[in-house]
C-alpha positions as CSV (number, residue, x, y, z in Angstrom):
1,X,0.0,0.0,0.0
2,X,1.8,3.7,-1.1
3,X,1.7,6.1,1.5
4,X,-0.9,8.2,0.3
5,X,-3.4,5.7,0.2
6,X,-2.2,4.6,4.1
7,X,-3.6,7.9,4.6
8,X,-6.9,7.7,3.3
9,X,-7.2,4.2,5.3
10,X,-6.4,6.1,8.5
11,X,-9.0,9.2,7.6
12,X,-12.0,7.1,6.7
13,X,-11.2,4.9,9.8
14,X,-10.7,7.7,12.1
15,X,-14.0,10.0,10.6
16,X,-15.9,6.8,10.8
17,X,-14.8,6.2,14.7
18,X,-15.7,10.4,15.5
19,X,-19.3,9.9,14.3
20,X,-19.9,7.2,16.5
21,X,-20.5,9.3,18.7
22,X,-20.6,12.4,16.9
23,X,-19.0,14.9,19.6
24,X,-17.1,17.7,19.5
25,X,-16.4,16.6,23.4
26,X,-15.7,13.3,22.8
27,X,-12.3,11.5,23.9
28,X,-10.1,10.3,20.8
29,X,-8.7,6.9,21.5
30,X,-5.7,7.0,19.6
31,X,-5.5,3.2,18.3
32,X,-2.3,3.4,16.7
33,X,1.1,3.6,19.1
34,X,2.6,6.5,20.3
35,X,5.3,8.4,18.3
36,X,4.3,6.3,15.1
37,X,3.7,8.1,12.0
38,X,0.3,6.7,12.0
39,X,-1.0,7.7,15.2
40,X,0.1,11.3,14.1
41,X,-1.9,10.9,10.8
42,X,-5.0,9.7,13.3
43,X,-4.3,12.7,15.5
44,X,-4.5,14.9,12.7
45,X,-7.5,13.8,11.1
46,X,-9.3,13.7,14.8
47,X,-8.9,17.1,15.3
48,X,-10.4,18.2,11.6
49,X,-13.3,16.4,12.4
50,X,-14.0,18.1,15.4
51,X,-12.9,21.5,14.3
52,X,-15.5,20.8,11.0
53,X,-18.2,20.1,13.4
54,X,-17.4,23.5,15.6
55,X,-18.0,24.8,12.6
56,X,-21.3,23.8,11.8
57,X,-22.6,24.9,15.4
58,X,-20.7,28.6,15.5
59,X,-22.8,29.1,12.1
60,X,-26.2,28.2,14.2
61,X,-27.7,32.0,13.4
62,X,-29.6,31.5,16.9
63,X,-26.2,30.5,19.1
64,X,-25.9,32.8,22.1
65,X,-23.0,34.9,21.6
66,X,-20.7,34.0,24.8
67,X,-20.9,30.3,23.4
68,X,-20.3,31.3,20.0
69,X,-16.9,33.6,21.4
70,X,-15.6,30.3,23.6
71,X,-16.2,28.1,20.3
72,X,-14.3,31.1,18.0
73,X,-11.0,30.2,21.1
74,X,-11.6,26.6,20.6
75,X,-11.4,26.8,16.8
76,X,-8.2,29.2,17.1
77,X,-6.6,26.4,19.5
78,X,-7.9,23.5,16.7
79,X,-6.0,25.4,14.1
80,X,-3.3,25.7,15.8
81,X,-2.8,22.2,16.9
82,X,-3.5,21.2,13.1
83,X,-0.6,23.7,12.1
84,X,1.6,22.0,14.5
85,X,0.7,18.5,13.7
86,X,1.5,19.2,9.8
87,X,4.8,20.6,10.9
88,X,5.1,17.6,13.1
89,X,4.5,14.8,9.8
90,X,6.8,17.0,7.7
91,X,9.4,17.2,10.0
92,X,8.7,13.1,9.7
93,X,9.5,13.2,6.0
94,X,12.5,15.3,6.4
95,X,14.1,12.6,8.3
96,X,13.2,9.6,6.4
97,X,14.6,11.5,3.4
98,X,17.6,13.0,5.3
99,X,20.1,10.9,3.5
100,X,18.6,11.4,0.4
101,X,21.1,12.6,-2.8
102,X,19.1,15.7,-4.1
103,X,20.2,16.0,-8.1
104,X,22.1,19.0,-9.5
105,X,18.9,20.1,-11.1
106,X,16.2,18.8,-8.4
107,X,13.6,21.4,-7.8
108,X,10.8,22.1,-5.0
109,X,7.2,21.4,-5.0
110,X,4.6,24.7,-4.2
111,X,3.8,22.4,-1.2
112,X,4.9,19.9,1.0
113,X,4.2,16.9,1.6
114,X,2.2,17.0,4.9
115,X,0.5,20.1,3.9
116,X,-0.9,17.9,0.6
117,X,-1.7,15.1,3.5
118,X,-3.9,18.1,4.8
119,X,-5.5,18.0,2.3
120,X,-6.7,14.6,1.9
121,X,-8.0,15.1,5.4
122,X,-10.4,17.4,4.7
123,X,-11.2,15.6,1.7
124,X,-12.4,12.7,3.6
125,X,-14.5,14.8,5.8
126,X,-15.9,16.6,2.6
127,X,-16.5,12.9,1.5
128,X,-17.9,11.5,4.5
129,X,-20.2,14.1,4.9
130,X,-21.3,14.6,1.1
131,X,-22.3,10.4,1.1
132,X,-24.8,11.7,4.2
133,X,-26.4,14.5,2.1
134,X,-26.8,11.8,-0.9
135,X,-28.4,9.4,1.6
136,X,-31.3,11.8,3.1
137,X,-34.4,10.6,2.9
138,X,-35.7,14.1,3.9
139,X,-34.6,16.2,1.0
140,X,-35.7,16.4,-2.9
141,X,-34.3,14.1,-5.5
142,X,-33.0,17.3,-7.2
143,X,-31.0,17.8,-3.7
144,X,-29.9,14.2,-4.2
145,X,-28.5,14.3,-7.3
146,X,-26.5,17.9,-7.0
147,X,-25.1,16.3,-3.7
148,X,-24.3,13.3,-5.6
149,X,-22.7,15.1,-8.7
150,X,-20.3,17.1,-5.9
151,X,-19.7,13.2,-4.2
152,X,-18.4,12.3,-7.9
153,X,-15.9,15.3,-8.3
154,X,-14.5,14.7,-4.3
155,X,-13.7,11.5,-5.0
156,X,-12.5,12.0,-7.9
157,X,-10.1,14.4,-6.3
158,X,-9.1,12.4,-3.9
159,X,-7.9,9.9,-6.6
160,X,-6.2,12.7,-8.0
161,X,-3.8,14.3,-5.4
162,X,-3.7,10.5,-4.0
163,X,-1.6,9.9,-7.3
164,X,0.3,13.5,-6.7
165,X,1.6,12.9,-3.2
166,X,3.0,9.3,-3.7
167,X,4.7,10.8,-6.6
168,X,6.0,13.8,-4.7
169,X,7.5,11.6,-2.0
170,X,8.4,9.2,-5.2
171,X,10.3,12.1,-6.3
172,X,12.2,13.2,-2.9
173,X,12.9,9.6,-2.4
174,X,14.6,9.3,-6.0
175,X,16.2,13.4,-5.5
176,X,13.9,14.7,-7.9
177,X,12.7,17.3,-5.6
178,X,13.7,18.4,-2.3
179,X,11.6,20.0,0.3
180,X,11.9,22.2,3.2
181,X,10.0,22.5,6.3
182,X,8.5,26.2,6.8
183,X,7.4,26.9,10.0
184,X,3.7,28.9,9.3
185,X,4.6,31.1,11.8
186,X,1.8,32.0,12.8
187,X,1.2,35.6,14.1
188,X,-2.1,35.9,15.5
189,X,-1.9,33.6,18.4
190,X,1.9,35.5,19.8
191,X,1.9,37.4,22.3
192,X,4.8,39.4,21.0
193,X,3.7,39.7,17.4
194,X,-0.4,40.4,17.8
195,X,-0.7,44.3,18.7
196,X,-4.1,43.3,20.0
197,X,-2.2,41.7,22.7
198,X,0.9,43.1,23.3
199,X,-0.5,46.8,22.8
200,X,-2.1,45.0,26.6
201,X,1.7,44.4,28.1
């Protein structure tokens, strides 16, 4: 099995597992072992689950507006964990490619690795949750069919940048390409770089 398609065996099994319950405050049981790639891949797709669920409810037009500030900190803190865990899977690639011989005229991608993996997160989500609409028995057949036309095109993606990120890492493995990890950096969540909150110091 290539990598990429690892992934989408860990994301259907992990969205699966979260709507079993179908919590934003549910406990993730990890079932892969600690410090494995694959229990970083769970993580990952655990927390855009839940963060896809906060936002369905902060959208809830009649949400009091103290909840919907708490959920606004709770989906800051979700997008900061994701950012992190991407980091922490690229930083995994960096190392298994360490040794690598990078050719004279290898170039990089627009994207790494992990941050493609990212994608194909939210794709299964998309997925998951487009097979539901498809499945209503509450809705119109014309609802049916534009639900199922957008089911064809997601899986149809996923096929494609399934095929895109085993030939990236194909390509770093062989020295085609090279990567690089880039911190994101991000600004609004410091202390020392928000002027919202160090104007407060």
């Amino acid at each position: 099995m290539t990598f990429a398609n690892k992934c989408n065996e860990i994301f259907d099994e992990v969205v699966k597992l979260y709507h079993v319950t179908d919590d934003v405050d549910a406990v993730f049981a990890n079932p892969y072992a600690d410090g494995s790639i694959e229990n970083s891949l769970a993580r990952k797709n655990w927390i855009d689950a839940v963060q896809w669920h906060l936002e369905d409810i902060i959208r809830d037009e009649a949400i009091d507006p103290v909840e919907a500030l708490a959920l606004k900190r709770r989906i800051d803190r979700s997008n900061q964990d994701r950012t992190d865990l991407v980091e922490e899977i690229d930083a995994y690639f960096r190392q298994q490619y360490a040794t690598v011989a990078v050719k004279d005229d290898a170039t990089i991608n627009t994207e790494s690795p992990a941050w493609a993996i990212d994608r194909l997160s939210i794709l299964a989500l998309k997925i998951w949750h487009m097979r539901e609409q498809t499945e209503r028995t509450d809705a119109d057949a014309a609802h049916i069919a534009k639900c199922q036309a957008k089911l064809d095109v997601l899986l149809e993606q996923r096929v494609d940048l399934t095929a895109a990120i085993d030939q990236l890492l194909d390509d770093i493995a062989a020295g085609r390409k090279f990567m690089k990890v880039y911190w994101q950096m991000k600004m609004y969540n410091d202390p020392d770089t928000n002027p919202v909150l160090y104007g407060k110091k």
